[in-house]
C-alpha positions in Angstrom: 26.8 4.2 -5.8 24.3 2.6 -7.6 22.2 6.4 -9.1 26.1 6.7 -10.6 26.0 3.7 -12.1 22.4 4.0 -13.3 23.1 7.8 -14.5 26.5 6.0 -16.3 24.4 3.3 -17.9 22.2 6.2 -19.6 25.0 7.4 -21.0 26.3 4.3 -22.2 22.9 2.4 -23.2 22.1 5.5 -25.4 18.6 7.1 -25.3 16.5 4.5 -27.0 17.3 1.7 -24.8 17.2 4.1 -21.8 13.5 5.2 -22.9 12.8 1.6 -22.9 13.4 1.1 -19.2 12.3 3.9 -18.4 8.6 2.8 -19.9 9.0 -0.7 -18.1 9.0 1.0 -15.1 6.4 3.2 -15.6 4.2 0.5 -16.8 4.9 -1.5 -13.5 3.9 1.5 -11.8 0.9 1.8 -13.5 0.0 -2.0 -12.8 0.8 -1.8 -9.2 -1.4 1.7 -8.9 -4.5 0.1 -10.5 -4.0 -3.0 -8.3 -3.9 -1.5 -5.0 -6.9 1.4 -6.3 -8.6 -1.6 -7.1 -8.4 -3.7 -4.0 -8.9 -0.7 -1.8 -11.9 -0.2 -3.4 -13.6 -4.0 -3.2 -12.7 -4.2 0.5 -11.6 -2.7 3.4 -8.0 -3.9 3.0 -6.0 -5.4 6.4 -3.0 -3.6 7.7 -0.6 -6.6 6.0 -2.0 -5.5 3.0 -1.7 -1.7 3.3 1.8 -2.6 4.0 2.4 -4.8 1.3 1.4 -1.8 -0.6 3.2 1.0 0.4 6.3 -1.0 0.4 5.8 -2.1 -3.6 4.9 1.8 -4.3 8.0 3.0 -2.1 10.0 1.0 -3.7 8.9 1.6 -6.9 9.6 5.3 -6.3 12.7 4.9 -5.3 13.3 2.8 -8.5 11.8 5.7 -10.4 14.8 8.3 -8.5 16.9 6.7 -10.6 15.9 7.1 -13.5 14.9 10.6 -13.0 16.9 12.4 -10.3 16.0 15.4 -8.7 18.4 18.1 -10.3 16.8 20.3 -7.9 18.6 19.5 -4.2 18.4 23.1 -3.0 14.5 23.5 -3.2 12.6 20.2 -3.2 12.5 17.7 0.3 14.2 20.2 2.3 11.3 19.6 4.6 11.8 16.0 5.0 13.8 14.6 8.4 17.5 13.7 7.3 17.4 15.8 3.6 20.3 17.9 5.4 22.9 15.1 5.1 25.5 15.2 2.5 25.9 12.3 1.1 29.6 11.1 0.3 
């Protein structure tokens, strides 16, 4: 429900203000990237952190699925465990 109402908002918001979310969120993906390169590299990082991690990139992906949806269904992820649901 909420990649409809993020698709609708596009529509509505208009391409400018889109593109400006759009660039928020790849700027925060930029951040967190250069943050956890960064304190991989210093240290050997502990398993909280390497968590902590994933989850704030994961999630970040996720985020970025919204904006940009894969128009593709048929031939991307098919190789992923549960990609063979419909979703209602």
């Amino acid at each position: 429900m909420f990649v409809g109402y993020r698709l609708a908002l596009r529509r509505e918001m208009g391409t400018v203000e889109w593109l400006q979310e759009f660039r928020s969120w790849a700027a925060e993906v930029t951040s967190v990237m250069a943050r956890a390169e960064y304190a991989t590299a210093q240290a050997e990082p502990s398993s909280t952190d390497l968590a902590q991690w994933r989850a704030e990139l994961s999630a970040l992906a996720d985020q970025g699925r919204l904006f940009v949806p894969n128009i593709r269904r048929d031939e991307y992820g098919q190789h992923k465990i549960g990609t063979k649901k419909k979703c209602s």
